[in-house]
C-alpha positions as CSV (number, residue, x, y, z in Angstrom):
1,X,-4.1,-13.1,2.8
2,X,-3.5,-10.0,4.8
3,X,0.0,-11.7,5.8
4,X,0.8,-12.3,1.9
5,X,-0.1,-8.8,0.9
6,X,2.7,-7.8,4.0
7,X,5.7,-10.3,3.3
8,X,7.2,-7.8,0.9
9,X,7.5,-5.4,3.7
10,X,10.4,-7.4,5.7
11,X,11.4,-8.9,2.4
12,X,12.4,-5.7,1.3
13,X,13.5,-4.3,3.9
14,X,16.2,-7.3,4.2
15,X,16.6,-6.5,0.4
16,X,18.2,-3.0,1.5
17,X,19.6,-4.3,4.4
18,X,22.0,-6.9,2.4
19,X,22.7,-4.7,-0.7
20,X,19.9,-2.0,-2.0
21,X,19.6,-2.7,-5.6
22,X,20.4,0.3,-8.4
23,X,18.1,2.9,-8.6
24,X,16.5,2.8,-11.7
25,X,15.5,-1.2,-11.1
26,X,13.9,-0.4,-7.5
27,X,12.1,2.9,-9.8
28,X,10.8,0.5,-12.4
29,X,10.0,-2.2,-9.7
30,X,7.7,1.0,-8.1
31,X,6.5,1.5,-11.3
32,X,5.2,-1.6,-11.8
33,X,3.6,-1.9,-8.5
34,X,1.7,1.0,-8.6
35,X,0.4,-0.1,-12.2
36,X,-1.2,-3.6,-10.1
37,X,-2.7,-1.4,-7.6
38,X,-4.0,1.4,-9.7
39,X,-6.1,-2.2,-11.1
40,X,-6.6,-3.0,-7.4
41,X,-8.3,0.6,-6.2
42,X,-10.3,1.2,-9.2
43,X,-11.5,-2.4,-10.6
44,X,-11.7,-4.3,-7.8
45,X,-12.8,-1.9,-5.2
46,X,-15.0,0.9,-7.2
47,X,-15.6,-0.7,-10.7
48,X,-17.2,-4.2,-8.1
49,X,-19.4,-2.3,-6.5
50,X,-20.6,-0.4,-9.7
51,X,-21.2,-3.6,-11.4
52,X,-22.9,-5.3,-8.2
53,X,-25.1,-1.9,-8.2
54,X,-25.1,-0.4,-11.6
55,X,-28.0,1.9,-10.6
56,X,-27.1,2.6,-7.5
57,X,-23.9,5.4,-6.9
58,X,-21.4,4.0,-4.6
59,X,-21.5,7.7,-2.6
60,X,-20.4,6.4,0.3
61,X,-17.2,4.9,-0.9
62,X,-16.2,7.9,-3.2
63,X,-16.8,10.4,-0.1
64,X,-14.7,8.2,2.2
65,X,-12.2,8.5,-0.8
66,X,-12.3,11.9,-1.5
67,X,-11.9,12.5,2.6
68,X,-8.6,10.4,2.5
69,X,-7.1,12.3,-0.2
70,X,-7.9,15.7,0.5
71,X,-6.9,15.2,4.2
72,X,-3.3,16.2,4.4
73,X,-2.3,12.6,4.5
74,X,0.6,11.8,7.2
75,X,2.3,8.7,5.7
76,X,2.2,10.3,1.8
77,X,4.2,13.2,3.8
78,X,6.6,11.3,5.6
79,X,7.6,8.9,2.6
80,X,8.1,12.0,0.3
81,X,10.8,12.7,2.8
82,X,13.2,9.7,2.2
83,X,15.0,11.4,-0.2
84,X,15.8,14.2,1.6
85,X,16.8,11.9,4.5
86,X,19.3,9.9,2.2
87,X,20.3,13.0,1.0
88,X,21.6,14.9,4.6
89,X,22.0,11.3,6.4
90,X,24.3,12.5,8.1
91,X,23.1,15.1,9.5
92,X,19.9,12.9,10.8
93,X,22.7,10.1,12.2
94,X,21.4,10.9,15.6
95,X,17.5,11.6,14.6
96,X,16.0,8.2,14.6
97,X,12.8,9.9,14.8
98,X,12.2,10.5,11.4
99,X,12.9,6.5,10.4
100,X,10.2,5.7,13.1
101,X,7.7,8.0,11.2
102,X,8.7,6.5,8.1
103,X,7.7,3.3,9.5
104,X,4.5,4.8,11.2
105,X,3.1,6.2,7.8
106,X,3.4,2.5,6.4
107,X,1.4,1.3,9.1
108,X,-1.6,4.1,9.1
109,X,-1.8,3.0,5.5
110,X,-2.1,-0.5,6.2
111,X,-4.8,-0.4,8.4
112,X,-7.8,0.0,5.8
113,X,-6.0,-2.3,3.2
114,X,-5.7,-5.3,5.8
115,X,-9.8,-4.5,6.8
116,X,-10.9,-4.7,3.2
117,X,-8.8,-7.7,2.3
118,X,-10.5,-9.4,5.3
119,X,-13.6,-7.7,4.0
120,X,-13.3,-9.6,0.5
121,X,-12.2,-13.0,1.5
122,X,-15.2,-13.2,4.2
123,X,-17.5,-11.8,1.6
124,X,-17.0,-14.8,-0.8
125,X,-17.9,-13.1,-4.0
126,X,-14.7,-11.4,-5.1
127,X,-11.1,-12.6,-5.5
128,X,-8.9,-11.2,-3.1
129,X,-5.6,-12.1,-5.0
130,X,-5.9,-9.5,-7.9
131,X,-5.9,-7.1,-4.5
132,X,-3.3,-8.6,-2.8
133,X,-0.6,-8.5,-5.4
134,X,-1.0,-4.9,-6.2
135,X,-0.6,-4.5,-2.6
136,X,2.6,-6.9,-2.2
137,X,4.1,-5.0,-5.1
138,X,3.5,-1.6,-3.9
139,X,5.0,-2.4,-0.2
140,X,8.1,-3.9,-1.5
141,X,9.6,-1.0,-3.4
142,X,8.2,1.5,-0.1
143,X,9.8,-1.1,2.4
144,X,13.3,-1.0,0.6
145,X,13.4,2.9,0.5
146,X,12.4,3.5,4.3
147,X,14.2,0.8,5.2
148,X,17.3,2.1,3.5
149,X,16.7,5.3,4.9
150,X,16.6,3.9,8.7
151,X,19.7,2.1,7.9
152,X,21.3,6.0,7.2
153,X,20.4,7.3,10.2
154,X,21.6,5.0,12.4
155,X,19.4,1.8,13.3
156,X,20.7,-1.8,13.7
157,X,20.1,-4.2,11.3
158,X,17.3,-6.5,14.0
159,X,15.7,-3.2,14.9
160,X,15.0,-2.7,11.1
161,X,13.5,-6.2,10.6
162,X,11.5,-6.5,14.1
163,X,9.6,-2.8,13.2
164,X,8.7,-4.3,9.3
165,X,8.2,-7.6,10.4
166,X,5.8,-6.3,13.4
167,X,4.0,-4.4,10.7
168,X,3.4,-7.7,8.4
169,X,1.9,-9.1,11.8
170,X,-0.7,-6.3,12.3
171,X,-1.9,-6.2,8.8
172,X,-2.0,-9.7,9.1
173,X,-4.0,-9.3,12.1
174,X,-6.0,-6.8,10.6
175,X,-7.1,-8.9,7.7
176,X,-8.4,-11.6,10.3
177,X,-10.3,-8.8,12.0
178,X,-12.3,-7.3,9.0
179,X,-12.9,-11.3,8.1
180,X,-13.9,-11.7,11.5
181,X,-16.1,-9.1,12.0
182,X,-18.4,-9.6,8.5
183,X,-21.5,-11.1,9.4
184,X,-22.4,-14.4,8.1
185,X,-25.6,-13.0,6.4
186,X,-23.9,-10.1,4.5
187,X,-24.2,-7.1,4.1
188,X,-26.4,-4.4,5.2
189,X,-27.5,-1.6,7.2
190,X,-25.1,1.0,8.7
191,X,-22.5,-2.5,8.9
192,X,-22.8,-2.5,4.2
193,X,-22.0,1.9,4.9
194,X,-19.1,1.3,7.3
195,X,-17.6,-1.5,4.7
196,X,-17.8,0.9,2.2
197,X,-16.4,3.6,4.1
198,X,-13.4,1.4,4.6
199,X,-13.1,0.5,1.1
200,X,-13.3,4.1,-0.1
201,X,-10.7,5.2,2.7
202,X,-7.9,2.4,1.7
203,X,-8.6,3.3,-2.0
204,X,-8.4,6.8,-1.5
205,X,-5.1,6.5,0.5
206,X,-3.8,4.4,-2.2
207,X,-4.5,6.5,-4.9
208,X,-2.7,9.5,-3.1
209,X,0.4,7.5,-2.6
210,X,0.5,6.5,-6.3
211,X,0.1,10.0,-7.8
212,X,2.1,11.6,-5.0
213,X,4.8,9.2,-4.1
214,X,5.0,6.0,-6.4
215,X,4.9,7.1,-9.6
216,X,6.5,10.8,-9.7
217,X,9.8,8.9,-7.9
218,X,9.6,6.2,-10.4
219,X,9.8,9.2,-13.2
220,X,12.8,10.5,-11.9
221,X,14.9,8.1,-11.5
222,X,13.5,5.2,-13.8
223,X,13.2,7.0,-17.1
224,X,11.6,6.1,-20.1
225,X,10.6,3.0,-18.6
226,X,8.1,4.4,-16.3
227,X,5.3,4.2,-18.2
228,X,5.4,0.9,-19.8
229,X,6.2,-0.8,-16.5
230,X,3.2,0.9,-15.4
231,X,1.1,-0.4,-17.8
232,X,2.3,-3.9,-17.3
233,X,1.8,-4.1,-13.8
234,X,-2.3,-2.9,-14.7
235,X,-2.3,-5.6,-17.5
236,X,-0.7,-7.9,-15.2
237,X,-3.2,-7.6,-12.6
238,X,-5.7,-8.1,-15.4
239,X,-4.5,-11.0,-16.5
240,X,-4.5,-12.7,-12.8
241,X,-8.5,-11.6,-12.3
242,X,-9.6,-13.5,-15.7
């Protein structure tokens, strides 16, 4: 699972490698990603534990959350930069730094996401695809972007694909570590508080990229659209969970 939720990393990036696609369908295409995994952060992660607990706050999660977004959030920072790097690429030609970091902030962000995926397929009581797809679809739009922007300042077409392809790995191998590391009785103890720390970190990380990244660059440049692509990747991911 955490290997599926990565494939749209390389895809994409091969996607901007052959021939980036306009801007307003790569806009919409963020659009509707962020939709799936606004679904993803707030029904599957939050609104489970609420129903598994209903009187019983899930503090733990929401603090973890809160922490992730009101820490000045390194990969939300970088990605807001890719426009500006398009925009003066050839001024970065001989920066490669900058692409690395773009790549880096992609894979601080995928840490927590592959744990709880692992997390909910070794826990057995929720569905991990509803989680997965809103991940898939957020990464492939990010992917095409950074990897467009690496392309600008100057890296080779293998290098692209070897630093998105390693990253599908480790989440890969991140999911297989959170499943690994779930005991076989459940949850509980300080193990059930560092889960939900996890959970609350990756949601909270998420929901910082949506509302800072996805969504305002999928206003400017994919118009009136925005907001109904939105809304049909939520009912989208909807529709897979029933």
């Amino acid at each position: 699972w955490g290997l599926a939720s990565a494939a749209s990393l390389p895809a994409g990036a091969l996607v901007a490698i052959i021939k980036s696609p306009p801007d307003k369908m790569s806009a919409n295409l963020m659009s509707f990603g962020g939709g799936a995994l606004l679904f993803a952060l707030s029904i599957e992660l939050f609104g489970d534990e609420k129903l598994k607990n209903p009187s019983k706050r899930p503090s733990t999660s929401v603090e973890a959350a809160r922490a992730s977004v009101e820490t000045p959030e390194l990969p939300n920072q970088i990605l807001e930069e890719n426009e500006m790097a398009e925009a003066v690429a050839e001024d970065l030609s001989k920066d490669k730094n900058v692409a690395l970091m773009i790549w880096l902030g992609i894979l601080i962000d995928a840490i927590p996401e592959s744990m709880v995926i692992g997390f909910i397929v070794a826990e057995g009581s929720r569905n991990p695809l509803v989680f997965v797809i809103g991940v898939f679809l957020s990464n492939f739009p990010e992917a095409m972007a950074s990897a467009n922007t690496m392309k600008h300042v100057g890296l080779n077409t293998v290098t692209i694909l070897l630093l998105w392809t390693s990253t599908c790995v480790i989440t890969g191998l991140g999911a297989m570590f959170g499943a690994a590391i779930m005991p076989s009785s459940g949850l509980s103890g300080d193990f059930e508080l560092f889960v939900k720390a996890m959970e609350g970190l990756a949601a909270g990380a998420m929901l910082t990229m949506i509302a800072q990244t996805m969504l305002p660059e999928a206003c400017e440049k994919g118009g009136a659209l925005t907001g109904i692509f939105c809304s049909c990747g939520f009912l989208s991911a909807l529709l897979a969970k029933l």
